[in-house]
Wavefront OBJ file of the C-alpha trace (Angstrom):
o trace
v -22.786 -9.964 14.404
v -21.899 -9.746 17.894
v -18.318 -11.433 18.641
v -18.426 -13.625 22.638
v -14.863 -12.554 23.202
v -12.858 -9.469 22.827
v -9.399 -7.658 23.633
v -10.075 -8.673 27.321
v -10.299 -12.443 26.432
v -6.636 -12.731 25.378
v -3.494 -12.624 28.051
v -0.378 -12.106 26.095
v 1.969 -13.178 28.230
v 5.175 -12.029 26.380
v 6.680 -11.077 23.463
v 10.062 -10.834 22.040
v 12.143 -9.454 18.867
v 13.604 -12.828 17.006
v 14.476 -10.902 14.131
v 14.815 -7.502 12.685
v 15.659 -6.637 8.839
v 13.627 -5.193 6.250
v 10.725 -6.359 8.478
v 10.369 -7.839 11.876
v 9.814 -11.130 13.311
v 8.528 -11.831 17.084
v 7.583 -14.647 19.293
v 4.481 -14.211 21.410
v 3.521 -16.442 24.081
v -0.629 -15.988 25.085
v -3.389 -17.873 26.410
v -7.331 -16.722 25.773
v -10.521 -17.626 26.834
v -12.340 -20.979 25.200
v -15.793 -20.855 23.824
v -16.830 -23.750 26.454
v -15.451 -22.394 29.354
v -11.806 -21.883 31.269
v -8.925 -20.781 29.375
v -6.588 -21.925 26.378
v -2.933 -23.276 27.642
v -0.225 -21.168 26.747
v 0.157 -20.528 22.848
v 3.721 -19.943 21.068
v 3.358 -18.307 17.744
v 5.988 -17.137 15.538
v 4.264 -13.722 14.315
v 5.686 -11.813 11.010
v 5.091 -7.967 12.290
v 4.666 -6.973 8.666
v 3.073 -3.290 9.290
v -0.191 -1.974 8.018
v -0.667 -0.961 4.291
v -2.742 0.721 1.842
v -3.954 -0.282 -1.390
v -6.139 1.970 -3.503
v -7.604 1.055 -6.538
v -7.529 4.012 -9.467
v -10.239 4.289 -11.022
v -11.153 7.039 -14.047
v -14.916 7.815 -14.244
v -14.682 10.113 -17.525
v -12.789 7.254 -19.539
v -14.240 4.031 -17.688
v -10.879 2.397 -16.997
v -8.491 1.479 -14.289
v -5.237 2.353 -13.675
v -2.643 -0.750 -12.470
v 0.417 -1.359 -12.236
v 2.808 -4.045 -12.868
v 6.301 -4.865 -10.916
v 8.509 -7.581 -9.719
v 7.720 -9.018 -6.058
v 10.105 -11.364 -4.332
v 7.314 -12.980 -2.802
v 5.883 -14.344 -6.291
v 9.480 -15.299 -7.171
v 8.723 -18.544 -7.649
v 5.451 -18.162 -9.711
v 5.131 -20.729 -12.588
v 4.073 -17.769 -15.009
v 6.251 -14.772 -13.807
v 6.799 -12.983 -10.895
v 5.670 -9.499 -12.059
v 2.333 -9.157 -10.832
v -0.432 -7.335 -11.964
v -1.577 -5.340 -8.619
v -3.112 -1.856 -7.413
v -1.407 0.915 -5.873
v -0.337 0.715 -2.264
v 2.227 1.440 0.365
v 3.412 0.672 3.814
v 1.695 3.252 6.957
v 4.387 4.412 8.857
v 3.522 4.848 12.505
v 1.349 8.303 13.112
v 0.191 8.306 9.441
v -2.944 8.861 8.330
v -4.173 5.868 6.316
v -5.842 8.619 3.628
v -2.732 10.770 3.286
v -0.530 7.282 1.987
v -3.130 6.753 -0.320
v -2.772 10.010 -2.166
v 0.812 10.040 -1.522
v 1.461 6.664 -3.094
v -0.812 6.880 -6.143
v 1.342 10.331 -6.718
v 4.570 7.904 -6.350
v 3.316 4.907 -8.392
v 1.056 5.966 -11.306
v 1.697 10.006 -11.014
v -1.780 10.197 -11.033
v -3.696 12.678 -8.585
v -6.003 11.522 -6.771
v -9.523 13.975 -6.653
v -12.328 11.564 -4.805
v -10.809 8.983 -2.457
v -13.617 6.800 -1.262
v -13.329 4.357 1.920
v -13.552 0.521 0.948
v -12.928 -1.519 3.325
v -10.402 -3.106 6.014
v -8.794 -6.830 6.290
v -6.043 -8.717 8.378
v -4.204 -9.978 5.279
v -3.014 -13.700 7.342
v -3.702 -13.201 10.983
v -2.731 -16.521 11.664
v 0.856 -15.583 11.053
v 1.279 -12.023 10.735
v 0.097 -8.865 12.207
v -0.770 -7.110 8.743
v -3.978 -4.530 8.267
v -4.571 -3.666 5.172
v -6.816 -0.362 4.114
v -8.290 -0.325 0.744
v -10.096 2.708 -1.098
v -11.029 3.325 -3.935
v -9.001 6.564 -5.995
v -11.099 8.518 -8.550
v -8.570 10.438 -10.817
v -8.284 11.724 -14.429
v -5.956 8.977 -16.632
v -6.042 11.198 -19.591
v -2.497 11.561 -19.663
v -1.152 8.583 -17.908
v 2.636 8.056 -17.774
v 4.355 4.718 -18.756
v 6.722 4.133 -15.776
v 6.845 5.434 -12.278
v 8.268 4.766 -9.110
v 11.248 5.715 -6.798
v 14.838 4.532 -7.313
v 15.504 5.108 -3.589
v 13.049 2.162 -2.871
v 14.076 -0.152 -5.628
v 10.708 0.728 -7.786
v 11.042 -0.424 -11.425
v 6.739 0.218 -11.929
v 5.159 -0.426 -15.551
v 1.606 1.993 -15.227
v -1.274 0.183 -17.586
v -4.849 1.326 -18.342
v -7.145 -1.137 -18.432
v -10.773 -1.081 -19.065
v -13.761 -2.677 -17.179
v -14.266 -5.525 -19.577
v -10.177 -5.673 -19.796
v -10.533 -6.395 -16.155
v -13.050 -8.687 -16.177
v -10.988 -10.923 -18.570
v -8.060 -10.907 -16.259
v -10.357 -11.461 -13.239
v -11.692 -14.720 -15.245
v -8.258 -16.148 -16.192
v -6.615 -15.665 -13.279
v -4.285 -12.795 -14.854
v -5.261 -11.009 -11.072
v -3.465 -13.261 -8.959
v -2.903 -10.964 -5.545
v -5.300 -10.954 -3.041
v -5.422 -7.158 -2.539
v -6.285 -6.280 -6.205
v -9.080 -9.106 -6.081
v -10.805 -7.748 -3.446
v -10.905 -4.231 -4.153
v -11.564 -4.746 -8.271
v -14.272 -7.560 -6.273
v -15.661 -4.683 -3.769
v -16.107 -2.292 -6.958
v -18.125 -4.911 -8.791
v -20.662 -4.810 -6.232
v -20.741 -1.647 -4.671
v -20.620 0.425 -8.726
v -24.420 1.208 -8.336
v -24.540 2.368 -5.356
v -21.531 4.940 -6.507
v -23.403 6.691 -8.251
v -19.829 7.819 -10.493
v -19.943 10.675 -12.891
v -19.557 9.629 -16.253
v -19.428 11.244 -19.573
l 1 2 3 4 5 6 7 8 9 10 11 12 13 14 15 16 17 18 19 20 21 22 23 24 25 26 27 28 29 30 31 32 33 34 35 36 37 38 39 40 41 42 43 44 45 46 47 48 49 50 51 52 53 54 55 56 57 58 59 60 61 62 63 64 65 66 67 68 69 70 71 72 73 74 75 76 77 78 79 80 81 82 83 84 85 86 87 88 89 90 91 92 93 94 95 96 97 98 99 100 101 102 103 104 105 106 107 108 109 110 111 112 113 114 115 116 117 118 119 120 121 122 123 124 125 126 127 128 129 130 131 132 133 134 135 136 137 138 139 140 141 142 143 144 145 146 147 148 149 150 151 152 153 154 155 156 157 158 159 160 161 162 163 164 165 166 167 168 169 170 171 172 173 174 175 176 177 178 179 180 181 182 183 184 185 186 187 188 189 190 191 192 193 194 195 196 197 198 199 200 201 202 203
């Protein structure tokens, strides 16, 4: 579908650094063109400039099962069940990286699994209305036959439980909600309907 308005549509009219941490926070002040004619007035928007990220979902052909992991997020802190969260591998793109390259490197980091096929899923703006996020999401064939229990790196604070869970294991958790972060969802989703068209070598 063809989009009326583009990059061109939008003035941003400036932009400063509020805060800057762990991540970055930034003020942007912008006005863009209206769908019945002239322009917007000037918008102020608080904008969280989280960086883009990758998220691959492991996948092993051979043994029909999926390889997650499980650690604690600050976000989900406040979860009524817990806030270790059942989630796929991912990591942040540093500026020049190659979106492919993370992928490999972070399934090596957080599952020790090798990546052999990476295939190209798809790309999202995780909350555009207040942050700048882009997320990547592929999907990682690898061999799970000898999966490790823990992984991660102590120099980022990783504390990573590695699990193996098969298709119908999945779909169990997809049913009762045991999936409960948006990036998992949509790739295990994406896989659901795209596994025929795959065409992945089993045995």
């Amino acid at each position: 579908m063809k989009k009326q308005f583009g990059t061109d549509d939008v003035e941003i009219i400036s932009h400063e650094a509020l805060y800057e941490g762990f991540f970055r926070m930034e003020k942007y002040r912008y006005r863009h063109k209206q769908y019945q004619g002239g322009w917007s007035p000037v918008v102020e928007r608080e904008i969280f400039e989280r960086g883009n990220a990758v998220g691959v979902l492991l996948y092993d052909p051979k043994l029909d099962r999926f390889v997650m992991i499980e650690q604690c997020r600050p976000g989900a802190l406040k979860d009524k069940h817990s806030p270790w969260l059942l989630e796929i591998v991912a990591g942040m793109v540093e500026e020049g990286e190659d979106p492919h390259e993370v992928a490999y490197r972070e399934a090596l980091e957080e599952s020790h699994c090798k990546i052999y096929k990476l295939i190209e899923m798809l790309g999202y703006w995780v909350s555009p209305g207040g942050t700048t996020e882009y997320i990547d999401l592929f999907l990682g064939l690898v061999d799970s036959s000898n999966l490790v229990e823990y992984a991660g790196l102590d120099d980022e604070h990783e504390d990573i439980k590695v699990l193996a869970l098969s298709s119908q294991e999945m779909l169990q958790l997809l049913a009762n909600g045991g999936i409960s972060n948006a990036m998992a969802l949509i790739a295990f989703q994406w896989f659901l309907l795209n596994e025929q068209q795959l065409e992945l070598a089993r045995s």
